[in-house]
N, C-alpha and C positions, 0 to 999 in steps of 0.2 A: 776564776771564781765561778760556784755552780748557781746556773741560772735556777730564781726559786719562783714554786707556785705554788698558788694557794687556791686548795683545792675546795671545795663548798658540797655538801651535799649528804642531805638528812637517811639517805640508805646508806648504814655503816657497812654490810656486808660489800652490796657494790665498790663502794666508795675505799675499803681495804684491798679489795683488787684494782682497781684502776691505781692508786696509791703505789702497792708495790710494784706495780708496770713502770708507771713513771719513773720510781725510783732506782728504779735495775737499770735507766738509761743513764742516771748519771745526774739525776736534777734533785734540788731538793723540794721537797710538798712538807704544805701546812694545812693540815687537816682540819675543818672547823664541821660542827653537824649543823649548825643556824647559823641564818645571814646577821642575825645580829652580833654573836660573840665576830664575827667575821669583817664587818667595819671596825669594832672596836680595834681590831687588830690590825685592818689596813690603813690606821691611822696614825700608828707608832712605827710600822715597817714597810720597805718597797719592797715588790712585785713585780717582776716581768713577766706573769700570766695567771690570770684568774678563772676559774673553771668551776661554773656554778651550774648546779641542776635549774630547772626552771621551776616545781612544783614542789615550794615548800612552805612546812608553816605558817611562820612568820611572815615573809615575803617573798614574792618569787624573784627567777632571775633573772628579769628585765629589770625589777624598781632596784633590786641590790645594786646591777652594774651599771644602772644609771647612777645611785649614789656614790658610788669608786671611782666612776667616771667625772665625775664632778672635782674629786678629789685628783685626780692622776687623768687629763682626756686621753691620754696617748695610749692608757693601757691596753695590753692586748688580753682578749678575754675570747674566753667559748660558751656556749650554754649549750647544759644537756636537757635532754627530754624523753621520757617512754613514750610521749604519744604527739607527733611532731605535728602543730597546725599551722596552716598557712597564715594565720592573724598573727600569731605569736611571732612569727617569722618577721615578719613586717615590722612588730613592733621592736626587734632584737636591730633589723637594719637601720631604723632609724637613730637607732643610741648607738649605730657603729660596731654591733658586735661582730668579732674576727668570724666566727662559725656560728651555727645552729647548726648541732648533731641529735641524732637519732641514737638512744644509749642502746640499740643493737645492732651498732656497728660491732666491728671483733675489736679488741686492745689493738691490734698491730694498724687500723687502719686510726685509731683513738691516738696511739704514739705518732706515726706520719702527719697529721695535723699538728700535732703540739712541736714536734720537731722543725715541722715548714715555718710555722708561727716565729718560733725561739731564735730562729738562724735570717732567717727572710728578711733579706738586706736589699728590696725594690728599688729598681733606679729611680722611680719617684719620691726616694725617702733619702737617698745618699747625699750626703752633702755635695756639691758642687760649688764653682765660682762665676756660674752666670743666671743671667736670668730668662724667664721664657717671657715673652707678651705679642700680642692680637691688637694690629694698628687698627683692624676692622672694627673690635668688641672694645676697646679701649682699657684693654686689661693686661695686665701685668703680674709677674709672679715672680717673691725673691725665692730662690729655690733652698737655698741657705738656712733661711728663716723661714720658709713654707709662707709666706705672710699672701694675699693674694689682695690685689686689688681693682676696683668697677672705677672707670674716672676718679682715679684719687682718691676712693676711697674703700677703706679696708673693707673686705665682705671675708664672715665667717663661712666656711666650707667644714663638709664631713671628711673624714678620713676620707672614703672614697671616695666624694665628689674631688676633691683638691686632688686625689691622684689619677681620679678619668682628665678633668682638664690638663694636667703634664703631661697623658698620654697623649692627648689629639694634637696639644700646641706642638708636639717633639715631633708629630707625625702629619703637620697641615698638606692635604691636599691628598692623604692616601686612605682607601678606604680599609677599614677595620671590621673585621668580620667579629660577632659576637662571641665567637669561639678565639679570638683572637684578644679580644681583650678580657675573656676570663683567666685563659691562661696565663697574660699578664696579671694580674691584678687580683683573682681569687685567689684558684687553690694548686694551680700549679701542678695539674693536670690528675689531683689525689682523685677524683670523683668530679664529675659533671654538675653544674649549679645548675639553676632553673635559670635560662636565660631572659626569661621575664624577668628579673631582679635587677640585669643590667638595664634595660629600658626604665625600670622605674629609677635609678640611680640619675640616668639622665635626662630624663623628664624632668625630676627636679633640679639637678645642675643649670636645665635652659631655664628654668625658670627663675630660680634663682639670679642669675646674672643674665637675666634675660638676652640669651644669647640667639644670634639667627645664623650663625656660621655653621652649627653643628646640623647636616641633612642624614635624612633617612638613605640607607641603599637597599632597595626593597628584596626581602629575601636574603640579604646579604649580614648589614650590620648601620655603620655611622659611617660618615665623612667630614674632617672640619674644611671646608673649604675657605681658603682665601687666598 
């Protein structure tokens, strides 16, 4: 069955070429030009990837893929943008989005994201029959059900806060170069991320599960030690 997307965004001309790219790989696209005919529509059908511009009429696409996301959290989405800024960024990472791209990327590096995205089968996400846990943090993870829990009790995680914790628990005691867990966990080596993004990923993880296991390696990256 052909994985489908739905693709968002108020430039027809762009939005006709990125359209036939994807389509020449073999996926199908559902073309909407406003985010609002574009819930309407994500609400009668599934998606395995949504790809919305960020600057448009009605809404942009942070409040859109937060609305989808509401709807579907696990979906996987990108935002595009002509004019990439670092607030907007911020705000795309904390609703989880897969990318924030630059729309003068070329198509062939625009396909290689969509393709990593569609296939991207992370050992953090594959089902397994055990589970990870931290006698030190008092935490525990069914890996099965991604469920994660603080002393008994359930605490919500982002997509990639819950998959930074299954990297360090799989890996306690070895240090992890920042270049080491983007590879794992972003983009799988299509383009370099700001590795600022990782530290703010895990700043809020220790916060969140007020963690003290997780150390700086200076110049280097993390360490979960225990």
């Amino acid at each position: 069955m052909k994985k489908r997307i739905m693709l968002v965004e108020d430039d027809e001309r762009y939005a006709e070429k990125l359209k036939q790219a994807i389509v020449h790989e073999g996926y199908e696209v559902t073309y909407f030009n406003t985010p609002i005919k574009a819930v309407a529509e994500f609400t009668k059908n599934n998606y395995d990837l949504v790809i919305s511009d960020f600057c448009m009429k009605d809404m942009d696409g942070v409040k859109l893929l937060t609305i989808l996301k509401e709807i579907t959290p696990c979906l996987r989405s990108i935002i595009l943008t002509a004019f990439p800024e670092e607030e907007v960024e911020m705000e795309a990472i904390d609703i989880n989005v897969d990318h924030y791209l630059s729309k003068d990327k070329s198509l062939t590096i625009m396909l290689k994201y969509i393709q990593y995205l569609l296939k991207k089968d992370a050992s953090t996400e594959a089902a397994s029959d055990y589970n990870l846990s931290s006698a030190n943090e008092r935490i525990s993870i069914d890996v099965k059900t991604r469920v994660v829990e603080k002393e008994d009790q359930v605490v919500s995680l982002t997509k990639k806060e819950y998959e930074l914790l299954v990297l360090f628990l799989k890996n306690k005691g070895i240090a992890l170069s920042r270049e080491d867990i983007a590879e794992q966990l972003w983009s799988n080596d299509i383009e370099n991320i700001d590795l600022r993004v990782i530290d703010g990923h895990i700043k809020r993880l220790r916060s969140k599960l007020s963690l003290f296991s997780i150390s700086s390696v200076r110049g280097y990256g993390y360490k979960w030690s225990e």
